[in-house]
KETI-201039 format. One line per 10 residues: number of its first residue (from 1); for each residue x, y, z of C-alpha. Coordinates in nm, 2 decimals. Layout:
BEGIN
NUM) X,Y,Z  ...
% end
This chain:
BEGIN
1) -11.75,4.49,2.67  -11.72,4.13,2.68  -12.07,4.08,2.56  -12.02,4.33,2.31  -11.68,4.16,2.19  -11.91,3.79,2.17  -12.15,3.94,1.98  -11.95,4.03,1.72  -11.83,3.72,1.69  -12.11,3.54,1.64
11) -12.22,3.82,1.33  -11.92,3.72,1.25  -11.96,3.34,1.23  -12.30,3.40,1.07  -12.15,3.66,0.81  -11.89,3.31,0.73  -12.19,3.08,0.67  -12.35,3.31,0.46  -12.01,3.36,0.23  -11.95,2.95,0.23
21) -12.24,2.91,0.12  -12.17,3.18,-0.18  -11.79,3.07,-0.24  -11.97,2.72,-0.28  -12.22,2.87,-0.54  -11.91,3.01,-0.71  -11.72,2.68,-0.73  -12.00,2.54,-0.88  -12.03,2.81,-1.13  -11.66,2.73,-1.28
31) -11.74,2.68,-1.63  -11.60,2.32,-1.70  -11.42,2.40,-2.01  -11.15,2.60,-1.72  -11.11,2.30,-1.54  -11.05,2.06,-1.81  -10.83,2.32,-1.95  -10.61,2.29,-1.62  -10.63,1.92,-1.64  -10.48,1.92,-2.00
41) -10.21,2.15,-1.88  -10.11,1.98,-1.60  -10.15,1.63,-1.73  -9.85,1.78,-2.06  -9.67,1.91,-1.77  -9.63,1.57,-1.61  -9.60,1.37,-1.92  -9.35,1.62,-2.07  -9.15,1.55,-1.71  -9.17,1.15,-1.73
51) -9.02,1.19,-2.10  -8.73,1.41,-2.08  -8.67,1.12,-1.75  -8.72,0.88,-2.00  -8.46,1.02,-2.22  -8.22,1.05,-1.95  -8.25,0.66,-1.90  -8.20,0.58,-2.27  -7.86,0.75,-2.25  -7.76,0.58,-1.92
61) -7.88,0.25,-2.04  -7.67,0.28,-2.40  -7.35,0.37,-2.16  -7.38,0.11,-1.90  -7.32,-0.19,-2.17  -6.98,-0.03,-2.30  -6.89,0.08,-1.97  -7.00,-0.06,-1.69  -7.11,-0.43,-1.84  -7.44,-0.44,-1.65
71) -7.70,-0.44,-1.89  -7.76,-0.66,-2.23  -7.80,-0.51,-2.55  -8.17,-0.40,-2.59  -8.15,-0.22,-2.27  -8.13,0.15,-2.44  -8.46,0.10,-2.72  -8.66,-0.07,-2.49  -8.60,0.22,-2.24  -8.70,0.41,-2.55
81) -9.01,0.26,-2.63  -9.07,0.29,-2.24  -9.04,0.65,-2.19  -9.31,0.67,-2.45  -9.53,0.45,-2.29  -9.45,0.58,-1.94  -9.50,0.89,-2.03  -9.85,0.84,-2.18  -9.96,0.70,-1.87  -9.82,0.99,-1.71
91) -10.06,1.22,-1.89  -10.37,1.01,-1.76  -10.26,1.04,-1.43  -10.19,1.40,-1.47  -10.56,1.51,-1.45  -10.68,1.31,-1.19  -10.38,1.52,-1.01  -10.48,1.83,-1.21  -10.87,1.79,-0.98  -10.69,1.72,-0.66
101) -10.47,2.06,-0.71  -10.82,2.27,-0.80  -11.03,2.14,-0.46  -10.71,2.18,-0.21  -10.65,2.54,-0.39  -11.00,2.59,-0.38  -11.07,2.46,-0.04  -10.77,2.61,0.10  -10.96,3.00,0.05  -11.26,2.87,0.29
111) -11.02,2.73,0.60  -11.06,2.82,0.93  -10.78,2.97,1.12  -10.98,2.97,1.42  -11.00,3.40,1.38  -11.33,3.44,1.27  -11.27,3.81,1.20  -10.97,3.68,0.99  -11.14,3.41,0.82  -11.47,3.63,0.72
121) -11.19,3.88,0.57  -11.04,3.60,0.38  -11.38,3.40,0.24  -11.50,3.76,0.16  -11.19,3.83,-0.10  -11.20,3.48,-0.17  -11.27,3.46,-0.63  -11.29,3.09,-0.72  -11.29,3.15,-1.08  -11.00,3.40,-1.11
131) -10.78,3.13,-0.91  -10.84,2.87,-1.12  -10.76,3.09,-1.41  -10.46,3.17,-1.20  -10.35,2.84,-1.18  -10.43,2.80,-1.56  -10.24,3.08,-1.64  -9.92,3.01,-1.41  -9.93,2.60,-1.57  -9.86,2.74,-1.93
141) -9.52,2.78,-1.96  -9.49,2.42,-1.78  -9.71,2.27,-2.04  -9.57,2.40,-2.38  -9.16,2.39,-2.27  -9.17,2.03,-2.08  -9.36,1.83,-2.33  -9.18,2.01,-2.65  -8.83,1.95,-2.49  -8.96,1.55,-2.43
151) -9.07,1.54,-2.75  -8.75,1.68,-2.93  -8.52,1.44,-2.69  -8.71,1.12,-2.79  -8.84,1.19,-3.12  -8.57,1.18,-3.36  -8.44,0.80,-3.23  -8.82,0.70,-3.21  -8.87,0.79,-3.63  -8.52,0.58,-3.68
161) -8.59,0.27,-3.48  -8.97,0.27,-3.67  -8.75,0.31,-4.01  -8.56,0.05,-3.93  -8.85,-0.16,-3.84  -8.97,-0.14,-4.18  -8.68,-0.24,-4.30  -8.56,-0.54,-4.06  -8.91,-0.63,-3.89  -9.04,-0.85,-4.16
171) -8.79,-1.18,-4.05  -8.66,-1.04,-3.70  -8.81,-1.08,-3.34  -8.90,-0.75,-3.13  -8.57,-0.88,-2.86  -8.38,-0.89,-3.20  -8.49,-0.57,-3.32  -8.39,-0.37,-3.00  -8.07,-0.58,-2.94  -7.95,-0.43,-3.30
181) -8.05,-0.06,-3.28  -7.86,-0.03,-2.96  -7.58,0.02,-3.15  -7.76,0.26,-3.34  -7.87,0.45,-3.04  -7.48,0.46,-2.91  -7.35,0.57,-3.23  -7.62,0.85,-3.23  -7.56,0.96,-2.88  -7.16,1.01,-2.98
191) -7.22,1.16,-3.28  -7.53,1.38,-3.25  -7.57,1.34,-2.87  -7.48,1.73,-2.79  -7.78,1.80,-3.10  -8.06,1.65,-2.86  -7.96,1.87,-2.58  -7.98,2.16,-2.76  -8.28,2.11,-2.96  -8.42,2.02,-2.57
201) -8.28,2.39,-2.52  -8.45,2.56,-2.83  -8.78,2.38,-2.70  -8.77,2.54,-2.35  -8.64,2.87,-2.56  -8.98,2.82,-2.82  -9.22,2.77,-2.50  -9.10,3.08,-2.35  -9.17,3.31,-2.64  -9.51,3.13,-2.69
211) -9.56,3.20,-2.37  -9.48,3.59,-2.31  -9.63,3.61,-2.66  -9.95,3.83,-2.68  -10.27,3.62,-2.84  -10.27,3.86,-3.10  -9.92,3.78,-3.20  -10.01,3.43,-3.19  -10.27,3.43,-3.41  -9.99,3.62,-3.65
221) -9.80,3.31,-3.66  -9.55,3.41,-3.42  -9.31,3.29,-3.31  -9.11,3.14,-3.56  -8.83,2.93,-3.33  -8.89,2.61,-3.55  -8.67,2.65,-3.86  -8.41,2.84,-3.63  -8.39,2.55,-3.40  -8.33,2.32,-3.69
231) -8.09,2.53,-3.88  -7.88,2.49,-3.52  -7.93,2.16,-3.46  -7.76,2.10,-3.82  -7.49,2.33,-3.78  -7.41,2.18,-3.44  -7.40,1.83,-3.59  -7.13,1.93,-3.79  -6.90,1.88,-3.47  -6.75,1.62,-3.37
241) -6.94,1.42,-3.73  -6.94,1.66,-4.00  -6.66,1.54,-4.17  -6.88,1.21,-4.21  -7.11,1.42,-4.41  -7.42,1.19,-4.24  -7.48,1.32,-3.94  -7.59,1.66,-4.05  -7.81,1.53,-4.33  -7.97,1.28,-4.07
251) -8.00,1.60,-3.86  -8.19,1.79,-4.15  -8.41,1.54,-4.23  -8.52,1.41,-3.90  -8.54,1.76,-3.80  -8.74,1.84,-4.07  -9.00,1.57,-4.02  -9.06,1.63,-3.63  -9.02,2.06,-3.72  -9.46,2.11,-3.67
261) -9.45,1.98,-3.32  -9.31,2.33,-3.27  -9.64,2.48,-3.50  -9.83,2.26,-3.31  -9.77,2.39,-2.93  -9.82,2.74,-3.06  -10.17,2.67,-3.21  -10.23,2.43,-2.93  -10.16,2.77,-2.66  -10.34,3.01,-2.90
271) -10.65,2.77,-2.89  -10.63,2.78,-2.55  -10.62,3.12,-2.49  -10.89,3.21,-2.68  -11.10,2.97,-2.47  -10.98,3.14,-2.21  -11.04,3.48,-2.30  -11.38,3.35,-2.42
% end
């Protein structure tokens, strides 16, 4: 019996060999275009997070000055011009971690538990492909609402500081430059503060109809969050600063100008998809 039981352990172990060698055929057979796919995903995913961490800084560093006393004027735009460039870097970065995810998912299908019965079950179900179209699929959401969100929170200051550039850049020095549109960024986050969080809101909102969105309906032009989101945004800046009549036409038109980002992620998903669905 004890024979027999060895035996079948060593089919067994042969049987594994055999199926590492065909999961390894199978990894190899992943077309490309999947993992780069994943690698964009992830890497919006990432540099959506370092943004909206980015935006959290610009309002802590426009509050410490006024409150606290421990950082000079300058502090809030720079950290503004910072999440941009932080966040870039964080997209780079995001695909070399995008490759690392696909080999320890894909490695972790082939490991041994030391039950080789076990393991020849597991490496026999094992489908390379549909996990990393798994992992593609379960990084969408991620990749439209965390991006949009830190594009919405950091856009609308961004478009005024390089307006005011144009206007005060020709005679003033960079330290200058951000020294003065802190107050801008202060009055902005009083006024219209409340407006960036919920236009964050409607981004997060807007990814997830994208995302339980059929293709089909995609390729309709659905869904259509983006004038909804600004008409919102506008009627919220009527409180506490509508009786200054500004800060709902600033709303409008800054709204307006950054309003196909939400276009964009749609078309960028439906493309996407159909490279998915091949």
């Amino acid at each position: 019996m004890r024979a027999t039981y060895r035996n079948d352990e060593d089919v067994a172990r042969l049987h594994i060999e055999s199926l590492l060698a065909r999961h390894r055929e199978q990894v190899d057979a992943i077309p490309e275009s999947l993992r780069r796919l994943y690698g964009r995903r992830v890497a919006r995913t990432l540099a959506g997070q370092v943004a909206l961490g980015g935006a959290v800084l610009v309002i802590l560093a426009a509050a410490a000055p006024p409150l606290l006393g421990v950082l000079d004027d300058g502090a809030a735009t720079t950290a503004l011009l910072a999440a941009w460039a932080t966040s870039a870097l964080a997209g780079v970065a995001g695909r070399e971690l995008a490759d690392g995810r696909l080999r320890r998912a894909l490695s972790r299908e082939i490991q041994r538990s030391g039950d080789v019965h076990a393991d020849r079950a597991r490496i026999e179900a094992a489908a390379p492909e549909a996990r990393v179209r798994g992992m593609i699929d379960a990084e969408e959401r991620r990749s439209v609402a965390l991006p949009l969100a830190g594009f919405v929170a950091l856009a609308p200051l961004t478009l005024h500081f390089v307006i005011y550039c144009c206007f005060e850049g020709w005679y003033a020095t960079l330290s200058g430059l951000t020294e003065d549109f802190d107050s801008w960024v202060r009055a902005s986050l009083v006024l219209v503060g409340h407006v960036h969080a919920l236009m964050a809101y409607l981004a997060f909102r807007h990814a997830r109809a994208i995302h339980e969105a059929s293709t089909r309906d995609l390729a309709a032009g659905a869904p259509k969050g983006a004038v909804r989101a600004l008409g919102y945004a506008t009627l919220a800046s009527l409180l506490p600063g509508g009786i200054l009549v500004l800060p709902p036409l600033l709303v409008l038109a800054t709204g307006a100008a950054i309003l196909p980002v939400f276009a964009l992620a749609r078309g960028r998903i439906l493309a996407e998809r159909r490279l998915i669905e091949g």
